[in-house]
C-alpha positions in Angstrom: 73.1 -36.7 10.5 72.3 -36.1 7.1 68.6 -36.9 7.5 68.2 -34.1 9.9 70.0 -31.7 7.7 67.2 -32.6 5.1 64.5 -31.8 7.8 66.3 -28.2 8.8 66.8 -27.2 5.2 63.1 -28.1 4.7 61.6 -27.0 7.8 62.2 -23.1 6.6 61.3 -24.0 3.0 57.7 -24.8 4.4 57.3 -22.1 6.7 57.8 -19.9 3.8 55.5 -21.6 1.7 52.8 -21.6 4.5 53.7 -17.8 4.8 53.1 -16.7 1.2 49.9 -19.1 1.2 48.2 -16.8 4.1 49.3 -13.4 2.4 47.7 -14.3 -0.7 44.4 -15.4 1.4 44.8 -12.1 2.7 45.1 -10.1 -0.4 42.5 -12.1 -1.9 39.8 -11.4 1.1 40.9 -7.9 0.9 39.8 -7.7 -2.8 36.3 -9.7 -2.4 33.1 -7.9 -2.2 30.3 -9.1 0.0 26.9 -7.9 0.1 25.7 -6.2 3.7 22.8 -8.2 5.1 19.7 -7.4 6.8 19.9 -3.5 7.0 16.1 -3.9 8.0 15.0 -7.1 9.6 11.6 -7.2 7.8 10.2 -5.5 4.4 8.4 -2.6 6.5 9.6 -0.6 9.2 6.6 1.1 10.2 4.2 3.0 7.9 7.1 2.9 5.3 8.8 -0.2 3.3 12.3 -0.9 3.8 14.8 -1.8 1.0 14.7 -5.3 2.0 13.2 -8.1 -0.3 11.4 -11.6 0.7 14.5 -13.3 -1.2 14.0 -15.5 -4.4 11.5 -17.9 -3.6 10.4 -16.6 -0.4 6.6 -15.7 0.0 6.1 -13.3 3.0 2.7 -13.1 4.9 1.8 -10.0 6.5 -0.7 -9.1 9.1 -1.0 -5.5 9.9 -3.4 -4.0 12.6 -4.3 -0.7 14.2 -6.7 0.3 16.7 -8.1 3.3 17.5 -7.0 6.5 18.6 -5.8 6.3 22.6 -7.5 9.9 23.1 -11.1 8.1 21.6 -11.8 8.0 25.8 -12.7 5.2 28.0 -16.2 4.8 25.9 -14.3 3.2 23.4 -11.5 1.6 25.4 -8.9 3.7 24.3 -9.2 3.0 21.0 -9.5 -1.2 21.1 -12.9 -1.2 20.3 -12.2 -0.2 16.8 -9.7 -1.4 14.3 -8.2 -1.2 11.0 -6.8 -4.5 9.1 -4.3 -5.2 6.1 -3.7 -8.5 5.2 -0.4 -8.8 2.6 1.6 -11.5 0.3 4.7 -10.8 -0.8 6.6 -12.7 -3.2 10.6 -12.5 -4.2 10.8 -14.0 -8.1 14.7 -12.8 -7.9 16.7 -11.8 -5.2 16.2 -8.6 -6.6 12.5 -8.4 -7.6 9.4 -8.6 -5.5 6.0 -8.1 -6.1 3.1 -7.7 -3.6 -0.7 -7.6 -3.1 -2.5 -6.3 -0.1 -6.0 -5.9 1.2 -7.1 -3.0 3.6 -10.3 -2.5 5.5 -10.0 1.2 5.0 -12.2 2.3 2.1 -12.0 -1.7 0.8 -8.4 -0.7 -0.8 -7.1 -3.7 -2.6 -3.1 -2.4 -3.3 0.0 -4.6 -5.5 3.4 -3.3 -5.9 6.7 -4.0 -7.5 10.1 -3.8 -5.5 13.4 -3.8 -7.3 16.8 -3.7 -5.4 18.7 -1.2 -7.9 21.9 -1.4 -5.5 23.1 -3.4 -2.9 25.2 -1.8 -0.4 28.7 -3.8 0.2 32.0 -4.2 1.5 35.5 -5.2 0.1 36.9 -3.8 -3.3 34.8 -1.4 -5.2 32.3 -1.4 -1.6 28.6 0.2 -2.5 28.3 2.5 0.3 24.5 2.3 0.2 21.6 -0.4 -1.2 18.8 1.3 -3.2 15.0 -0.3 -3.5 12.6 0.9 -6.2 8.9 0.9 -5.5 5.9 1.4 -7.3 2.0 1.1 -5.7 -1.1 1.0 -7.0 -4.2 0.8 -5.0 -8.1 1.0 -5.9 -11.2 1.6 -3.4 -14.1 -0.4 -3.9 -16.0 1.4 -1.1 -19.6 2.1 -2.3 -20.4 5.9 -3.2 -23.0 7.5 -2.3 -24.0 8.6 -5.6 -27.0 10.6 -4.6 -25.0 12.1 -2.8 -22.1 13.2 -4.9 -23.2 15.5 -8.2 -20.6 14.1 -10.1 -20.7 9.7 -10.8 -17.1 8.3 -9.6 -15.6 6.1 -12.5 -13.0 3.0 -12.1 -10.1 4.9 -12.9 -10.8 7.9 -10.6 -10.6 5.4 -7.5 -6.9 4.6 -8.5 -3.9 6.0 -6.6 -0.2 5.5 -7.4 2.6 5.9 -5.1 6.6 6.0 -6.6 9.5 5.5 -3.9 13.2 5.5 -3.7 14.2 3.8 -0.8 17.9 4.5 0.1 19.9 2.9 3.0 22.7 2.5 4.5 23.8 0.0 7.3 26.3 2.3 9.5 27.1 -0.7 11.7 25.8 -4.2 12.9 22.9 -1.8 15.4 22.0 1.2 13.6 20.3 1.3 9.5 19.3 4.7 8.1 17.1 5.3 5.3 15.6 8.1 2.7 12.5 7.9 0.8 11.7 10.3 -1.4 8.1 9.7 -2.5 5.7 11.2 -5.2 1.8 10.2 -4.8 -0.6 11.1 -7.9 -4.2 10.9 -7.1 -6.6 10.1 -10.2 -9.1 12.1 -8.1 -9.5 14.9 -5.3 -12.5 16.6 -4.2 -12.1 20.0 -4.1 -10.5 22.1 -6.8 -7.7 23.6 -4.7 -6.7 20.0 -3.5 -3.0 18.7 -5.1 -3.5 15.2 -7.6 0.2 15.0 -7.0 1.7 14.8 -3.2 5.4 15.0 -2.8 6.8 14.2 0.7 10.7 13.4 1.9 10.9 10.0 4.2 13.2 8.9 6.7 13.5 5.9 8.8 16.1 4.2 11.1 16.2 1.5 13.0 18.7 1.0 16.4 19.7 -2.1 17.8 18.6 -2.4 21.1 19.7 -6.2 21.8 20.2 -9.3 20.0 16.2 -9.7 19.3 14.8 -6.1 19.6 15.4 -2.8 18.1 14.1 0.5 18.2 12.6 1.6 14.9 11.1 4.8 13.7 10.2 6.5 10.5 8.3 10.1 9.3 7.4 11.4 6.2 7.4 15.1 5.7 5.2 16.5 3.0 6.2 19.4 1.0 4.0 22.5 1.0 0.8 22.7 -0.6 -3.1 21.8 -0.2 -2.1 18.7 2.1 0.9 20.1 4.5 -1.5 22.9 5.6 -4.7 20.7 6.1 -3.0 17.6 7.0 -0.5 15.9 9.3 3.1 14.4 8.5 3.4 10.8 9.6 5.3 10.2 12.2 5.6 5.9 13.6 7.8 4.9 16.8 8.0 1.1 17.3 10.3 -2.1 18.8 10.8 -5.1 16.3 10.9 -8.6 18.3 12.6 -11.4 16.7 11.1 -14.4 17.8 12.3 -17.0 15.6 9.9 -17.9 13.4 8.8 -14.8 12.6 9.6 -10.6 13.4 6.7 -8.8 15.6 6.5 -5.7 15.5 4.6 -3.0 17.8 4.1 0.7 17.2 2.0 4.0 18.0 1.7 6.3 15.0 -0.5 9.0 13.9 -1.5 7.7 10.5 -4.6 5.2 10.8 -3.8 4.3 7.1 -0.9 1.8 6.2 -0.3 2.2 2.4 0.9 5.0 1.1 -2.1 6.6 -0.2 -3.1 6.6 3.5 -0.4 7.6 5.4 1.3 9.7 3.3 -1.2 12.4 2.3 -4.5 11.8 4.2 -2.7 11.4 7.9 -5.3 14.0 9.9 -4.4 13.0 13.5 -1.9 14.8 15.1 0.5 12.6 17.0 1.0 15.1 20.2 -2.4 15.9 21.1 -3.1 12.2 21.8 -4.4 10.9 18.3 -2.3 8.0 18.4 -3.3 4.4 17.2 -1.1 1.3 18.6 -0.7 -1.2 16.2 1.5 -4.3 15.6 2.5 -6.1 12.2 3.5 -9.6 12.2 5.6 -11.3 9.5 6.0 -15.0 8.3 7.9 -15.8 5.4 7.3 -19.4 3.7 10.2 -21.5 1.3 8.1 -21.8 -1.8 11.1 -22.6 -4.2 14.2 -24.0 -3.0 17.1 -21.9 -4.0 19.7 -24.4 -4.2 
């Protein structure tokens, strides 16, 4: 008898015990902060980069083709007799700082960059509502002038171009990321006088969850008036990303034969609804070059 009026006095004494354990798991959880994951699942949604980073350690290897227009006719196959190829390493030396070199067929552009994830968006106590990416490009043509041609001789420095980007997201739920770009290009050189060494444009792109390995994807730059809106295009890309394990494939018709920013952002001269579309696909690998345990 008295051993089982031990066990009933102690029996409550542990349930509240085991009570004020789990409140204070609770109020603990409540108060953590934890970073939101994969807004984008690769570093490029279409034309544009998303604020995603390889990771530390990580080196990311990117193919990126386009064909031709599908309006070139059936001479041409609908545009798959022609092509346009980017070949691109990136590299995370943080998890918050990438850098990134690129090679395009299109005017022999060799392109590096820097990313830097300013913000992270996040959950829990003191939650980031959004994650921020800085960008910075530089690119160089080493296509061969025609200097007969041209009345004036082209130096190194006017073949440079430099593209500056805010990338801002935000994850709305685990199927749909939204994101704003505001981007400046300056242009060493243009050809005419009336032409604009410095291109401002306004980005957006999202991407929608379709099922557990696809999603919708699109993004379009808008350029601000000047020289370029009213003698070329805004970029407009619509695409499906397919996870597939190893790697993220990724398949798109856009209007922009270009895929770096000096390209697509103010040179795009096809216009996307009279048939001057190019299908392309990108395909991603990433590598472990560091551990980071």
């Amino acid at each position: 008898m008295l051993l089982a009026g031990l066990l009933a006095l102690a029996s409550p004494a542990r349930a509240q015990t085991d009570l004020l354990r789990d409140l204070e798991k609770q109020t603990t959880d409540s108060t953590k902060q934890e970073a939101v994951a994969a807004t984008f699942k690769g570093t490029h949604i279409i034309n544009a980069q998303s604020v995603e980073t390889p990771g530390r350690g990580t080196l990311a290897f990117l193919i990126q083709h386009r064909f031709g227009t599908l309006n070139s006719g059936a001479y041409e196959f609908f545009g798959l007799d022609q092509a346009v190829l980017r070949l691109s390493f990136e590299y995370g030396l943080s998890d918050r700082l990438a850098v990134g070199v690129g090679r395009s067929s299109q005017e022999k552009t060799f392109d590096g960059f820097l990313k830097y994830r300013a913000l992270r968006q996040s959950t829990g106590a003191h939650a980031m509502p959004v994650s921020v990416t800085l960008f910075a490009s530089s690119a160089i043509t080493t296509l061969k002038f025609n200097e007969i041609a041209n009345t004036e001789k082209r130096s190194t420095a006017s073949r440079l171009d430099y593209a500056y980007q805010v990338l801002i997201a935000r994850k709305f739920s685990p199927s749909l990321s939204v994101q704003l770009m505001p981007t400046l290009i300056h242009r060493n050189y243009v050809a005419l006088a009336g032409m604009q060494n410095d291109v401002y444009s306004i980005g957006a792109g999202l991407r929608q969850k379709l099922t557990k390995r696809v999603a919708f994807t699109a993004d379009y730059f808008y350029v601000l008036p000047g020289y370029v809106a009213d003698n070329f295009h805004n970029a407009l890309g619509l695409g499906f990303d397919i996870e597939t394990g190893g790697h993220v494939f990724q398949l798109h018709v856009t209007n922009s034969k270009g895929m770096t920013e000096k390209f697509f952002v103010p040179q795009t001269d096809g216009n996307f609804f009279k048939g001057d579309i190019y299908f392309g696909f990108t395909v991603a690998r990433n590598f472990t070059i560091k551990s980071q345990l």
